[in-house]
C-alpha positions in Angstrom: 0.0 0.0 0.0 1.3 3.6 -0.4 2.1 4.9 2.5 1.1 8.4 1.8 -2.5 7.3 0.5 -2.4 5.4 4.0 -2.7 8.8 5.9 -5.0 11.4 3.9 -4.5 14.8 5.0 -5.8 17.2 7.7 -9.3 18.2 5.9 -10.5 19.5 9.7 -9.7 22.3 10.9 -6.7 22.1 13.4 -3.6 24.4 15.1 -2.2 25.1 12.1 -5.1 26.5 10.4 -6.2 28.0 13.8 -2.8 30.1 14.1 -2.0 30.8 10.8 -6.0 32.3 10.8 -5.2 34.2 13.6 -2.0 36.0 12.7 -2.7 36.7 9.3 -5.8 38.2 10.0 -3.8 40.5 13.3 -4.0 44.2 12.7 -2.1 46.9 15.2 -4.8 48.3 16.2 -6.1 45.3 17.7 -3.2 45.3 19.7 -3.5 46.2 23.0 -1.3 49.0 24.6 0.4 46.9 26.9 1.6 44.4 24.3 2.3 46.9 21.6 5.0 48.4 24.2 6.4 45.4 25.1 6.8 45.0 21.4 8.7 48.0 21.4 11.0 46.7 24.2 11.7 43.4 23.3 12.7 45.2 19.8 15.2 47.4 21.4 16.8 44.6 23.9 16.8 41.8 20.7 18.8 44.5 18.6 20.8 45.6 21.3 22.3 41.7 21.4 22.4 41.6 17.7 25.1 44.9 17.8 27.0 43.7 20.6 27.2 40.0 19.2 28.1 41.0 15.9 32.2 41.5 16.7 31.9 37.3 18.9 34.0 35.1 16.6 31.3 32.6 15.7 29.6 35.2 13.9 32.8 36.2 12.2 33.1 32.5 11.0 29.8 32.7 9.6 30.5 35.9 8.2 33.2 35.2 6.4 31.6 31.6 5.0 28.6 33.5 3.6 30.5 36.1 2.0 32.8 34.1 0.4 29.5 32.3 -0.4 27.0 34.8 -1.7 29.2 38.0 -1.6 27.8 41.4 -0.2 24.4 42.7 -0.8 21.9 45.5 0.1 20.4 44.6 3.4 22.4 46.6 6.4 22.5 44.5 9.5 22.7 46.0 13.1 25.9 46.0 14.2 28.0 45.0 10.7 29.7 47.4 8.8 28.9 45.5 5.6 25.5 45.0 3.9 24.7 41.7 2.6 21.8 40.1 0.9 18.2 39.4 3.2 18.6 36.1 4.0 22.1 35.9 4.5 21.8 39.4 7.1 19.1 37.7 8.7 21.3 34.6 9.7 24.3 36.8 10.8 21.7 38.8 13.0 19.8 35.5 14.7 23.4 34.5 15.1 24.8 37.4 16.7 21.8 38.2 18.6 22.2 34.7 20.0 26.0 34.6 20.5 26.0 36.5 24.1 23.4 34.9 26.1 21.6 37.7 26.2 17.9 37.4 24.3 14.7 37.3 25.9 13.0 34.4 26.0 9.3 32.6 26.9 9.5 30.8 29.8 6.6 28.5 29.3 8.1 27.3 25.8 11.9 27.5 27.0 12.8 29.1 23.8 14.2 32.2 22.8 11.8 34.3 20.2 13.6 37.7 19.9 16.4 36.5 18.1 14.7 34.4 15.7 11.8 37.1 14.8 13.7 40.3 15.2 16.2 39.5 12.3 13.6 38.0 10.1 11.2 41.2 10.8 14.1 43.4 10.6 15.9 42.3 7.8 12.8 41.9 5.4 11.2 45.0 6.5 14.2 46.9 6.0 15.2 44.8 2.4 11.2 46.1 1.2 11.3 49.6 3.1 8.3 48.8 4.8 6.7 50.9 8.0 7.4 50.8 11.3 4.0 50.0 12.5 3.9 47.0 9.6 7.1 45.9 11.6 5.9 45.9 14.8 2.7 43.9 13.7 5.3 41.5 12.0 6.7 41.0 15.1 4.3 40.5 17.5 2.9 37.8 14.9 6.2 36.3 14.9 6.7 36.2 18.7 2.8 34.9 19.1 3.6 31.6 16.4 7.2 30.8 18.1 5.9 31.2 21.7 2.7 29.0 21.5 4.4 26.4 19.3 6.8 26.0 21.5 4.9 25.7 24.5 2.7 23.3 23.2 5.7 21.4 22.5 8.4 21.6 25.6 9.2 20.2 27.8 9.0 17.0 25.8 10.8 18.7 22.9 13.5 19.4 25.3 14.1 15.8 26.7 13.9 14.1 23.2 17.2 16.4 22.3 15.8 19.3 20.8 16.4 22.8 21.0 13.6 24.6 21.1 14.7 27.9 19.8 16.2 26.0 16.5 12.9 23.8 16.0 10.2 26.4 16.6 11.6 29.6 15.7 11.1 28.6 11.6 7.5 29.2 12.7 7.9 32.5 14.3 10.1 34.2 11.0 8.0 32.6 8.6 4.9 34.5 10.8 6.8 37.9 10.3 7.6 37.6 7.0 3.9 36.4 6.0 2.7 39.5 7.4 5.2 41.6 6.0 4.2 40.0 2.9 0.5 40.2 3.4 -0.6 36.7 3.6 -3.7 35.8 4.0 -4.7 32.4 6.4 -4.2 30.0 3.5 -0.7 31.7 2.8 0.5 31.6 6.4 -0.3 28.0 6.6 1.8 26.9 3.3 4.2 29.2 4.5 4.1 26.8 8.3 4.1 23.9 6.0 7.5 24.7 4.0 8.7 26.0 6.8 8.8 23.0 9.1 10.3 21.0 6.9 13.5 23.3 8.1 13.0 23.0 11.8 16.6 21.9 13.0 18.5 22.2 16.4 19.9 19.7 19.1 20.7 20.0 22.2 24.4 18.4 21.7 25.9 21.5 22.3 26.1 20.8 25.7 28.9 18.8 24.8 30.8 21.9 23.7 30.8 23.7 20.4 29.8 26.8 19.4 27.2 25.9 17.2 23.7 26.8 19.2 24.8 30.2 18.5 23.7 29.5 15.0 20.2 27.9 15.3 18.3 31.5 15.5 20.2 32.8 12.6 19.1 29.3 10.9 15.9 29.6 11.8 15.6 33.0 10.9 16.9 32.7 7.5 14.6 29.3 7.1 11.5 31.3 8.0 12.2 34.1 5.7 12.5 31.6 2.6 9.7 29.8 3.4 7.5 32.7 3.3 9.1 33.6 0.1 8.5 30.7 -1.9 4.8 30.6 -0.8 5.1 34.1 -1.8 5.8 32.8 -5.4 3.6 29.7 -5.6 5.0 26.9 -4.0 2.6 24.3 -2.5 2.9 22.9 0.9 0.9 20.2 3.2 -1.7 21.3 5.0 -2.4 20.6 9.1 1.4 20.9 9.3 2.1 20.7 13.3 -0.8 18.5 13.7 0.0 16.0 10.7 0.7 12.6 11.9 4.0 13.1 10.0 4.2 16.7 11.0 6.0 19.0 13.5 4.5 18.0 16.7 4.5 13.8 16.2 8.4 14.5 15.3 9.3 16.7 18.1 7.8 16.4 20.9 5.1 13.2 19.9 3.8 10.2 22.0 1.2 10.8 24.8 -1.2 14.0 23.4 -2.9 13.8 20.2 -1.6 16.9 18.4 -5.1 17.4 16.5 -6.5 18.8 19.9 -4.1 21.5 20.9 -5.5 24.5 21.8 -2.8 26.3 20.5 -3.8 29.4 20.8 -3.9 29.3 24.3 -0.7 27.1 24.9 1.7 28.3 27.7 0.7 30.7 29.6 -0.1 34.9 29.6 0.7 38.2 31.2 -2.3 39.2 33.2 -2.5 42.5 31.4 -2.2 41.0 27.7 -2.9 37.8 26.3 -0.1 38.1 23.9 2.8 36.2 24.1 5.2 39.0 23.6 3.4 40.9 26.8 4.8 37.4 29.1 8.7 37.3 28.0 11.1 38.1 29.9 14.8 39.7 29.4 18.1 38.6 30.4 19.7 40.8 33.1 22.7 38.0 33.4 24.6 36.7 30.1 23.9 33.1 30.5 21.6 30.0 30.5 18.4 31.4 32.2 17.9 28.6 34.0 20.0 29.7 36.4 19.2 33.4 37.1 16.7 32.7 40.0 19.6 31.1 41.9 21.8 34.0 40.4 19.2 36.2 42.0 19.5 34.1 45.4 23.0 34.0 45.5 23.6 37.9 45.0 20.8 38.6 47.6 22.8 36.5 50.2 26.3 37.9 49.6 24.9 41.6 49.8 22.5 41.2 52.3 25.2 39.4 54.6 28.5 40.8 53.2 30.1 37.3 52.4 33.4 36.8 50.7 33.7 33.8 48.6 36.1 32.4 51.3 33.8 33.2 53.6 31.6 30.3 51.9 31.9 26.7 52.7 28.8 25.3 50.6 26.4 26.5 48.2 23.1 24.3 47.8 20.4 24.8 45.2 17.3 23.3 44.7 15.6 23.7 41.3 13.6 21.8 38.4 14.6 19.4 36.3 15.5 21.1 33.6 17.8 23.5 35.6 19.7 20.6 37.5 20.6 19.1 34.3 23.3 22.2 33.7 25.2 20.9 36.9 26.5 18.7 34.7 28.0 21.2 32.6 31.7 21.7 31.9 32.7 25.6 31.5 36.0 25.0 28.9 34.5 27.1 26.5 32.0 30.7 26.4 29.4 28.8 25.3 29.7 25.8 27.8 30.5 27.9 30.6 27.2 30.1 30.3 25.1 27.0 30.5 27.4 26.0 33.2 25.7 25.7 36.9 29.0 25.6 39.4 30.8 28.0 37.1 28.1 30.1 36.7 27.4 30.5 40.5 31.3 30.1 41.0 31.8 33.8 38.9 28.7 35.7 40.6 30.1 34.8 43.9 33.5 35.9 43.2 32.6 39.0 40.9 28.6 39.7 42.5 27.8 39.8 38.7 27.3 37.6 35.7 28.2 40.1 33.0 29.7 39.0 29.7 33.3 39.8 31.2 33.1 37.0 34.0 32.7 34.1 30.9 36.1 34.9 28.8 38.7 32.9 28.6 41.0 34.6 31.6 37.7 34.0 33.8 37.6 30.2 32.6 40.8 30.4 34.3 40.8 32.2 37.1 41.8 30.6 40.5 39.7 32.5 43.0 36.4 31.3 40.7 37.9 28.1 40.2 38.1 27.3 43.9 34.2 28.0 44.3 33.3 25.9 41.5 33.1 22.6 44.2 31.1 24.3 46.8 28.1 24.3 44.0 25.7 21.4 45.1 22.1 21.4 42.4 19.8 18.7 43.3 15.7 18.7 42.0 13.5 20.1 44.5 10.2 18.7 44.1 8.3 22.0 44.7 10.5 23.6 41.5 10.1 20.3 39.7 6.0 20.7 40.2 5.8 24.6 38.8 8.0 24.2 35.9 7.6 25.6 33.5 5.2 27.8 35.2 7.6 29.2 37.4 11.7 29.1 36.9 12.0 28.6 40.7 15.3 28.2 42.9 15.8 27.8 46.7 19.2 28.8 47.6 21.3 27.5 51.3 24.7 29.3 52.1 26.4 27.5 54.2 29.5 30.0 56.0 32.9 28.5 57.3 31.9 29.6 60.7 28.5 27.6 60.7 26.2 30.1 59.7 23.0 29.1 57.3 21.2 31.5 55.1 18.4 30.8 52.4 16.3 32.3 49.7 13.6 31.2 47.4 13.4 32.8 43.7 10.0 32.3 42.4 10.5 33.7 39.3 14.1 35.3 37.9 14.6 39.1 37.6 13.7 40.3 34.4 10.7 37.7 33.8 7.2 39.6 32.9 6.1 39.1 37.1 9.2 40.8 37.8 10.8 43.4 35.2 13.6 45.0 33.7 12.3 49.1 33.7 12.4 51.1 30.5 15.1 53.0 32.2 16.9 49.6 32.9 17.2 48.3 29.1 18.0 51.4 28.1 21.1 51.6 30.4 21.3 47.6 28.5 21.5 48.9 24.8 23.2 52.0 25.3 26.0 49.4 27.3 26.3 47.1 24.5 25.4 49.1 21.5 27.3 52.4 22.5 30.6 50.7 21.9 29.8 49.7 18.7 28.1 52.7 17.2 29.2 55.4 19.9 27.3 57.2 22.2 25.6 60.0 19.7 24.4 56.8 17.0 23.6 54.6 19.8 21.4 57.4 21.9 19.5 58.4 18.2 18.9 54.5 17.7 17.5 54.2 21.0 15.1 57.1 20.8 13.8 56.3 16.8 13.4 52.8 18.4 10.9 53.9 20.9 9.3 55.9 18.5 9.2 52.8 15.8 5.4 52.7 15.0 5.7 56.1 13.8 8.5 55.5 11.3 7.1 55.4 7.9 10.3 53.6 6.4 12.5 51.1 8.7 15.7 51.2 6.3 16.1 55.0 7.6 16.3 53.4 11.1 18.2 50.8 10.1 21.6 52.8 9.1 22.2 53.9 12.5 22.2 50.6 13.6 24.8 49.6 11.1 28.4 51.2 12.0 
């Protein structure tokens, strides 16, 4: 028998067709405030990473491979002094926006959006010279089809190998560019279709390697082509996450049927917005985010008590799952040693930050954070285990060399949507990492057109001040 006869498709309708409805029929004005700010900010702090990752040397290999590839091109991208083709500046910007640890994420889908959507919104919008406001819809599209996809997925995506960013964030560029492009449902669901076929990204970078820092900028790219071919005809399958050969069966498959996710309601919302954009949070610390609540915990105790690493005998942290997994995690390179749990903690204690300057090389090495990195104990505590991914919980125990015991519980990390970065707080975040690139005048002008982006009736005009 032929095994695609075997298994007609989806002819109901289903979460493909009930996103892909839903986001190419969104209009700005529907938008509420609240979300349409947010927008706005998780704009500024995804570009802000994209300048300051552009100089890391993983995006300089890429860099170099494309160009020698497909040459230069028209399409500026934030923080690169050369222009280059869309889809090539859209995988150097999901890569450098990526290569610092420092893009938002969604908690309830464990996946970072900005740095998938941004660069394909950006660098398409900018490519046609389309609005600001037509931008800003693109993206809140994007951030809503990434967010929910992944949440219906994780955390069984995660535990199969996947990473989520990599597998789901196809979805959320090919949302942008659709609505940059002005697709209608039918359109946004070819465009889902082609575009899964390009959802890619492990998890073996645990291992070491640099190469996670490339799975946005895939993505991102991916996302932007598949909207483009359906743009110029090409046919896809229908019922695409739902399909029994489709997205969700592959990824994250085996004990839901896929057919009855509500997907528009997957993970979870900010109380003032039910957009997914409104419930992100931002990094304040330039690693895995899985460990900023004991970050938080760990800073609280040192201040709050005045203790010196030597004044430490043991560290104890109790977390979820998913968090206690990075105990395991060697720090021998950047990448490794942001997703690092002992090394991690081992740095904040010593320096009472987790900047990018406590994860180079001379850091890696450093006696004094070396010597702490054995005092880090992570075990699952079953009241984290229970609220993940609802909450990114930690319960932090100090233990002092003179027999003193002090604790803290982190419900949810600083930055998270409960518990916010101010305006004033990512501004003083792009004007650190962008100002060095661009210089104080560029970077300050950048900033202010940014706030001001639904106004702009051309984004390209933007977009040179945010190339150097």
């Amino acid at each position: 028998m032929n095994d695609i006869a075997a298994h007609p498709a989806v002819t109901r309708p289903g979460p493909t067709a009930d996103l892909a409805g839903f986001l190419a029929a969104l209009r700005l004005d529907a938008v509420d405030d609240f979300a349409r700010h947010a927008a706005r900010r998780h704009l500024i702090d995804t570009l802000a990473a994209v300048i300051a990752g552009a100089a890391q040397e993983v995006t300089g290999i890429a860099e170099r491979t494309l160009r020698a590839i497909h040459g230069t091109g028209t399409t500026p991208v934030p923080g690169f002094a050369t222009h280059y083709d869309t889809l090539t500046a859209a995988y150097l910007a999901g890569t450098a926006g990526h290569g610092l640890e420092l893009d938002d994420g969604y908690r309830s889908g464990s996946v970072h959006p900005g740095t998938v959507v941004v660069p394909a919104a950006w660098s398409l919008a900018t490519a046609r010279g389309a609005s600001g406001a037509d931008l800003l819809r693109a993206v809140i599209a994007g951030y809503e089809a990434v967010c929910r996809i992944a949440a219906a997925a994780h955390p069984r995506s995660r535990w199969r190998g996947f990473h989520n960013t990599g597998i789901t964030g196809v979805f959320g560029a090919a949302a942008a560019s659709g609505v940059l492009l002005g697709f209608d449902a039918e359109q946004m669901e070819a465009a889902f279709g082609t575009a899964a076929s390009s959802s890619a990204g492990l998890f073996s970078f645990l291992a070491g390697g640099d190469v996670k820092r490339t799975h946005p900028g895939h993505a991102a790219r991916e996302g932007i082509l598949a909207a483009l071919l359906t743009h110029e005809g090409l046919a896809a399958p229908k019922g695409v996450l739902e399909f029994k050969e489709g997205f969700f069966n592959a990824f994250a498959g085996g004990d839901t049927d896929p057919a009855t996710i509500d997907i528009l309601h997957s993970g979870d919302n900010n109380p003032k917005s039910s957009f997914a954009v409104a419930n992100c949070y931002m990094k304040p610390y330039a690693c895995c985010r899985h460990i900023h609540s004991a970050i938080d915990g760990v800073l609280k105790l040192v201040a709050d008590h005045n203790l010196a690493p030597e004044d430490v005998a043991r560290m104890e942290f109790g977390s979820y799952a998913v968090a206690a997994s990075h105990a395991a995690v060697g720090w021998s390179e950047m990448t490794t040693a942001q997703m690092s749990f002992p090394f991690v903690i081992a740095a904040t204690l010593v320096r009472r930050q987790a900047s990018l300057h406590e994860f180079g090389a001379a850091e890696r090495a450093n006696p004094r954070i070396l010597a702490q990195t054995g005092k880090v104990h992570v075990h699952v505590d079953p009241e984290c285990d229970a609220d993940y991914p609802r909450k990114r919980a930690a319960k932090t125990r100090i233990q002092t060399t003179d027999g003193r015991t002090f604790e803290h519980y982190m419900p949810e990390p600083y930055g998270a949507a409960s518990n916010p970065l101010t305006d004033p707080a990512l501004e003083e975040k792009f004007l650190g990492l962008a100002e060095p690139v661009l210089g104080a005048t560029r970077a300050r002008a950048a900033l202010d057109a940014l706030w001001r982006i639904d106004t702009c009736p051309n984004v390209a005009e933007i977009a040179t001040l945010l190339a150097p």
